[in-house]
C-alpha positions in Angstrom: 63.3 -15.8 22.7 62.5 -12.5 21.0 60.9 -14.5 17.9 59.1 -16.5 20.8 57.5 -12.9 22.0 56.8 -11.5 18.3 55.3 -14.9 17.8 52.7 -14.4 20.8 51.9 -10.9 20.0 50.7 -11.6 16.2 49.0 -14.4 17.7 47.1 -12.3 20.5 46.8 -9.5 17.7 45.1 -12.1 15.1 42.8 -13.3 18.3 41.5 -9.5 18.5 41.5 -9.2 15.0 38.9 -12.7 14.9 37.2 -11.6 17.6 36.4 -7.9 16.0 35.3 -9.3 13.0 32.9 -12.4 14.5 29.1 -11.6 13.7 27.7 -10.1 17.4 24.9 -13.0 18.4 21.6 -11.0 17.8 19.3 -9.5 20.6 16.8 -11.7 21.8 13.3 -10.1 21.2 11.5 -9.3 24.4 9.1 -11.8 25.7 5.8 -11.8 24.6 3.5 -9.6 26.8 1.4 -12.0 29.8 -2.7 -11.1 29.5 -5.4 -11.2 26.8 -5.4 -7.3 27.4 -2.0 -6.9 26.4 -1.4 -9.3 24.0 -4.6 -7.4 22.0 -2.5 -4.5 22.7 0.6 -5.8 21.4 -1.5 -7.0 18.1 -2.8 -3.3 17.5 0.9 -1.6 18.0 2.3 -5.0 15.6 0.2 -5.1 12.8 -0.7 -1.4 12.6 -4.5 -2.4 13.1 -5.5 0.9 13.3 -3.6 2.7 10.5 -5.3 0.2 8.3 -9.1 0.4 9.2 -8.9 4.9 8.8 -7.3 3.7 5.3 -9.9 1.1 4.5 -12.6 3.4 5.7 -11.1 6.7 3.9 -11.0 4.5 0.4 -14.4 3.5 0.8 -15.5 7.3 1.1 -12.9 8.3 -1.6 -14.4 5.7 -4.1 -17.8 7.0 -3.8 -16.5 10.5 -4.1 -15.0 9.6 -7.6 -18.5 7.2 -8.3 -20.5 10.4 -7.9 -17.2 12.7 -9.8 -17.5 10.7 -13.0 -21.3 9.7 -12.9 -22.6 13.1 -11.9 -19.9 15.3 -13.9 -18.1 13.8 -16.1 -20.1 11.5 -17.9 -23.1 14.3 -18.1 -20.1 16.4 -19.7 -19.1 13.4 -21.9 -23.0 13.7 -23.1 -23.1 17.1 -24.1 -19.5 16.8 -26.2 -20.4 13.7 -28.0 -23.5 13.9 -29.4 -25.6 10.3 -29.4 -24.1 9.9 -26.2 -26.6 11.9 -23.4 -26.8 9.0 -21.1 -23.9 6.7 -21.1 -25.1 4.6 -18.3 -27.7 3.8 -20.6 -26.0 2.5 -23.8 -26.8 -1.3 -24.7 -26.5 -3.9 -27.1 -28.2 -6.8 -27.7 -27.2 -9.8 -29.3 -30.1 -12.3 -30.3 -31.9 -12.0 -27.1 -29.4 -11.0 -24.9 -28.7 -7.3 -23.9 -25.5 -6.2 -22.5 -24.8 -3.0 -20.3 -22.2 -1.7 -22.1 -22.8 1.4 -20.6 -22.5 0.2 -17.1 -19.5 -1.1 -18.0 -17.5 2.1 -19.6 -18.9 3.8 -16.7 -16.9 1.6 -14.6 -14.1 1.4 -16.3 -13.8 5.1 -16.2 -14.1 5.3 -12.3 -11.7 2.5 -12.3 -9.2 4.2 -14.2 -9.9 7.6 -12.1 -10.0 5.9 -8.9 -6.3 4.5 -10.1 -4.8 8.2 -11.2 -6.0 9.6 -7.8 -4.2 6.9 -5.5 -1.5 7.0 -7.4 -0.9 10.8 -6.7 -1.8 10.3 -3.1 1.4 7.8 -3.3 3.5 10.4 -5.2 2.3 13.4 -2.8 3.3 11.0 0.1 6.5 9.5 -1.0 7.7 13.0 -1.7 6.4 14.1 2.0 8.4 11.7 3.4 6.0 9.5 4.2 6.2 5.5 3.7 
């Protein structure tokens, strides 16, 4: 009789014990808002619409504020410490009859690479802010 009762209580202790341990069934999501007006709402909070056209529009102004940084200052500067080198936008080659913009292309390369430093120290100075 006793084992009988020791027997039950391991059992009943093994059913908590299973039953502490099962995966909780996860939370159904809310239902999906009724109306156009809403569901455009619910599309905006979602996605983050909003955060992403200011940081579309703010790299737009940002790349033509380093354009005008290395075609305006630091190319002129460039000029004047290499000499043969006064205008780099306008340095070309030509190849039979073919001419190619070489300068166009450092130019752009440059920016490029500038454009690159300057996001990725926005991304530093965030991440070290705290924000993601």
């Amino acid at each position: 009789m006793i084992h009988l009762v020791k027997d039950e209580e391991m059992l009943e202790e093994l059913r908590k014990i299973r039953q502490a341990v099962e995966p909780k069934p996860a939370p159904t999501p809310p239902p999906p808002p009724k109306g156009l007006w809403n569901e455009f709402k619910d599309f905006l909070g979602k996605y983050k619409v909003l955060g992403l056209a200011i940081a579309f529009i703010m790299g737009l102004y940002l790349g033509g504020l380093i354009q005008s940084l290395v075609g305006d200052l630091l190319l002129p500067a460039i000029g004047l410490a290499i000499p043969g080198l006064g205008d780099l936008k306008t340095l070309t080659a030509t190849v039979g009859n073919q001419t190619f913009g070489i300068g166009n292309f450092l130019v752009a390369l440059i920016t490029f690479i500038i454009v690159a430093f300057v996001i990725f120290l926005i991304v530093k100075i965030a991440k070290k802010w705290g924000m993601e």
